[in-house]
Structures are given as C-alpha cells and as structure tokens.
N, C-alpha and C positions, 0 to 999 in steps of 0.2 A: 158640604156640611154647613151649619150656618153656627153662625159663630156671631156673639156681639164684647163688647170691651169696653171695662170700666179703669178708668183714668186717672187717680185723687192727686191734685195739683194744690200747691200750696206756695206762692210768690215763684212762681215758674215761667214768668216773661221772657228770658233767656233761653229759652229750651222748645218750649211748646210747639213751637211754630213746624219746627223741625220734626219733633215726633208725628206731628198730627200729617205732616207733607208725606213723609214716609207709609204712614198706614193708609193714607192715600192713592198713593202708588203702590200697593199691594198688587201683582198679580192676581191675587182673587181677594175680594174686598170685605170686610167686615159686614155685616147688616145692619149693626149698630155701634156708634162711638157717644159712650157718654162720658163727659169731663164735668168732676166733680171739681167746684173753685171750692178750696177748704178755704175761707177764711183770707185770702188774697189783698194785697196792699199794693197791688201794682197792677201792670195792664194784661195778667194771664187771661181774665174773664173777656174784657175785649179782643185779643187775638183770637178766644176758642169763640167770640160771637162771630168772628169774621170768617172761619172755617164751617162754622154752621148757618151760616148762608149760602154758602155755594154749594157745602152738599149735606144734604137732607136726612143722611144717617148718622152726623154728629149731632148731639145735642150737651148743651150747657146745664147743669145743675146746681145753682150756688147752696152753700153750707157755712154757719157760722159757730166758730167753736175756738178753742182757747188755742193762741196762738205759738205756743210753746211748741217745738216738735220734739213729741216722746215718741221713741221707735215704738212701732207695732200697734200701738193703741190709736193714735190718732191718725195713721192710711188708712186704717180697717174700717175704720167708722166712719171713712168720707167714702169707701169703696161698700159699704153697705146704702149707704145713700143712695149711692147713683144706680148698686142692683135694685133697688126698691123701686126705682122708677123702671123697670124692665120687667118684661113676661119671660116665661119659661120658656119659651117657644124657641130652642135655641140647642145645639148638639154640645157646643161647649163654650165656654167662658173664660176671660182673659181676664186677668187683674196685671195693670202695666203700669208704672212709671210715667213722668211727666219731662222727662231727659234722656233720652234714648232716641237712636236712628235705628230701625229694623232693616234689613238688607231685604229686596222686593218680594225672592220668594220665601221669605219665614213662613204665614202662614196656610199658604199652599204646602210647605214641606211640613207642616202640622198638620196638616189634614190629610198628607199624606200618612202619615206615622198612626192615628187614627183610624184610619180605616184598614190597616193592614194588622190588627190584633186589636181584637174587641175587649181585651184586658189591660188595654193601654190607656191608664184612669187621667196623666198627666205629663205632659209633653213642655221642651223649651229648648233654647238654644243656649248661649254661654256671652256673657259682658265682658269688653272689651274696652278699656278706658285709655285716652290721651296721654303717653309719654315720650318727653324729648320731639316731638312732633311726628310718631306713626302708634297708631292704637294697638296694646299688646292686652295676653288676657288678663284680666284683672283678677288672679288668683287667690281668692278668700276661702272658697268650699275647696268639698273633694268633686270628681266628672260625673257621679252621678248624682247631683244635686243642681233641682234650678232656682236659682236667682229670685227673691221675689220680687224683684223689678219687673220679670216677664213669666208669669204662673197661667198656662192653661191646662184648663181642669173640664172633665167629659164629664156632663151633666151629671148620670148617674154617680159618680164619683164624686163630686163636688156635694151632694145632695146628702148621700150617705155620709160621709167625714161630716158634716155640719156647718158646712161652708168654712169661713176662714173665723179665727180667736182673733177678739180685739185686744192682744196682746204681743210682747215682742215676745219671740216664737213661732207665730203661727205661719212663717216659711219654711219652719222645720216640723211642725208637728204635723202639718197637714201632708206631709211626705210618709210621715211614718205612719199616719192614720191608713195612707194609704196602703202602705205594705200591710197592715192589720190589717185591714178587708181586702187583703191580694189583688189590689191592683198591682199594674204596672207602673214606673214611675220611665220614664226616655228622656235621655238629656241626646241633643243631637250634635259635634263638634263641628257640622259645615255650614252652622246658622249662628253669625257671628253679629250680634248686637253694640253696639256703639252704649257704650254708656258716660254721656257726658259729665254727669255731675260724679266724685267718689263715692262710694257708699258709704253713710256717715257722715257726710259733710254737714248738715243740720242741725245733728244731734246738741239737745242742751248737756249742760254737765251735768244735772240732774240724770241722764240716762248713763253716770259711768258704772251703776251696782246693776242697772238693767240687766244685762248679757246671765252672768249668774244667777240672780231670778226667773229669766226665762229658763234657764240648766233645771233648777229647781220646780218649776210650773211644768217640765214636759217629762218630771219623772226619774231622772236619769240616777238621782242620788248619789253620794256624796266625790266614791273614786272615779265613776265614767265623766262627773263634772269637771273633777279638776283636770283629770286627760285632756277633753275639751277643752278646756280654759289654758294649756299651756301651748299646744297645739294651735290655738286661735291668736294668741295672746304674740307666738312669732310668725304668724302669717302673716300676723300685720305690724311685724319689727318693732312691735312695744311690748318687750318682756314684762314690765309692770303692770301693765292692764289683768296680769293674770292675778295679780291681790286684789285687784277691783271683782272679777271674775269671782274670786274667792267668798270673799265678804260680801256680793250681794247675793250670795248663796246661801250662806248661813242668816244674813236678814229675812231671809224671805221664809227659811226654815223655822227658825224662833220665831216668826209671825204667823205660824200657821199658814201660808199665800196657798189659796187653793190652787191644785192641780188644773191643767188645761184640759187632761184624758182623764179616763178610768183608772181605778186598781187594776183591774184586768188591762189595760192600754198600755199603762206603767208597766208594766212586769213583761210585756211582749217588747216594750222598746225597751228597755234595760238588759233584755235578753239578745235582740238585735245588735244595739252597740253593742254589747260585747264578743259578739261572731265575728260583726266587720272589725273590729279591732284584732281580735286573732287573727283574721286572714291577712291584714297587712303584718303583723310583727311576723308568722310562720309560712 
C-alpha cells in the first residue's frame, strides 16, 4: 500500500532528528515524508533539510503563522499545508507528531491491518511516554482510541469525514465521523510508540477553557460533557481542570461556537456516548 505522512513541527530541534531516523528505518517505508516547519525559532528547518538530502521522499515545507500553540487549531493548519503539497495518489495518510520513536514494524503492521477488512477506515498504535527512566503508557484515552500524535486514515475514509477540523477536537471527531459512516476504527496494543514530549506540554493558558469547547463543538451537550470532563479531569490527576472543563462549555454554548458535525452527526454521537457509557457502568 503506499502511504505518505505529514509532520507539523513547531521549535522541535529536540525530537526530530529521532522521529525522522525511525520512519526511516521503517520495515516498509513511507513514499512521502513531508515536515511542515510551523513557524520555527530554532534549528528543526535545518535538521529536516539534512534528512531531505539524503533521502528523496522527505521533503521541507515552511509555514508562517502565529506563534502561540492553541491545541487543534494550529497542527491542523500546518498539517493542511504540507497535504496541499501532496497528490492523492496514495491508499492512506498519516498525520504524526514531531516527538515520537515509531518501533520499525508500525507501518508494516498498519498495512497489515488494512488489507485484512476493507472497513478498516483508521488504524494506530498506543503512546508511551518516559518515567522514572522505562517508558510506560501514557494513559489519557480509553484502548479504543488513537492518539492524534499517530492518525492513519484509508483515503476513502479520510475523504468522506472531511479530512481533519482546524479545531481542538478533531482527534475525536474524526473517530466518531467515522463510526457515522461505519467504518472501522483499530487501535493495535503491540505497536508501542515512544512519545517524548507529554501531551500538552505547549499549551498556552489561553487553551485552559479549550477542552470544554471542543465537549461543546463535537455535540455532546451538557451531561455526556461534564462525564467527560470529570473523567478526563482525574486522568490527568487535576480534579480542577474539570471547572475549566465546565466553564468553557458554557462560553462557547452562550456564544453560539458552531458545531464541528451535523444535527444529524450530533444526535448519532450523543447517542454513541451514551451506549459506550452504559456498557462500562452495566
């Protein structure tokens, strides 16, 4: 299958080098590596020139745009960039993180997984981050959810959802776009990605009402939110994030913030969550 992979890096001197070595050493190799430099203040642009000299399927894309990292809005739009410079000519599509080690056969066992159910719209493995010094999983979702540090998506698939919302959310809505037009989503647990930076580590405190407004933009209205929101709020052992949670729910409610789906999108994932939420409580 051919497959290419967009990259969106933003002051990632630290990391790169290593991601880009890893998809390199891929058992079966990418066709195309493009690294979008969002905006970059340090030498990420030079490392990924030095990787696209030696091999001919990475390429450089620079991007200039506001230097603040707001979750969702600003990877989406550097990871639209870099698909703009790409043809379609391609079975599926990665959107990947600029700090991650891939283990050699991921996307061989993605391609695997792929070819073996033609309803399998979206495929990944599971983040794994540095503690105490051995890398354990970095437990934030539930096991059937991927990361959107590592999102491949089967053209047809990706094409129909609407590719990705420049918005925080669009690593969850495009999951449930997909159960709306039944695809498959496959999380696999024996493809263990390294993820060196935390998730979050960038975020302004302008994104602490974000998470809530994304609750609100993907439909989910007001009780499946704050589930959510308390739920999320001790995954990540800050009970109080869950008033931020709160409050940028209702901001975004009193603002009108348009939805990211449909009427009809909404009312199939409000209906969703609340199945998968009965099947865990019974």
């Amino acid at each position: 299958m051919k497959f290419y992979i967009v990259i969106p890096s933003h002051n990632e001197e630290e990391f790169i080098a290593l991601t880009l070595q890893s998809l390199v050493e891929q058992t079966v190799l990418p066709n195309k590596i493009v690294v979008v430099n969002d905006n970059s203040t340090d030498k990420t642009a030079v490392i990924v020139s030095e990787f696209a000299e030696k091999y001919s399927f990475i390429t450089l894309v620079n991007k200039i745009s506001d230097a603040i990292h707001l979750p969702g809005s600003k990877v989406i739009q550097a990871f639209q960039k870099g698909l703009e410079t790409l043809d379609s000519d391609y079975d599926f599509i990665v959107k990947a993180d600029a700090d991650l080690i891939f283990p050699a056969n991921y996307f061989e066992t993605i391609i695997s997984h792929f070819h073996s159910d033609a309803k399998i719209g979206m495929a990944g493995g599971f983040a794994y981050i540095e503690k105490n010094g051995e890398f354990i999983l970095e437990n934030l979702t539930d096991k059937d959810h991927i990361r959107g540090a590592f999102k491949a998506y089967r053209k047809e698939t990706f094409q129909q959802i609407g590719g990705l919302k420049p918005a925080m959310g669009w690593d969850t809505v495009d999951e449930l776009l997909c159960k709306f037009y039944n695809w498959k989503v496959v999380t696999d647990t024996s493809l263990k990605v390294k993820h060196l930076k935390p998730t979050g580590a960038n975020y302004n405190k302008t994104a602490r009402y974000k998470q809530g407004e994304a609750f609100y933009s993907l439909g989910y209205g007001f009780w499946i939110t704050a589930i959510a929101s308390a739920k999320l709020s001790m995954m990540k052992k800050k009970p109080l994030l869950f008033l931020d949670y709160i409050k940028g729910f209702w901001l975004a409610k009193s603002n009108n913030k348009e939805l990211l789906v449909t009427i009809e999108q909404a009312k199939f994932i409000r209906n969703y969550r609340l199945k998968k939420m009965k099947e865990k409580l019974f």
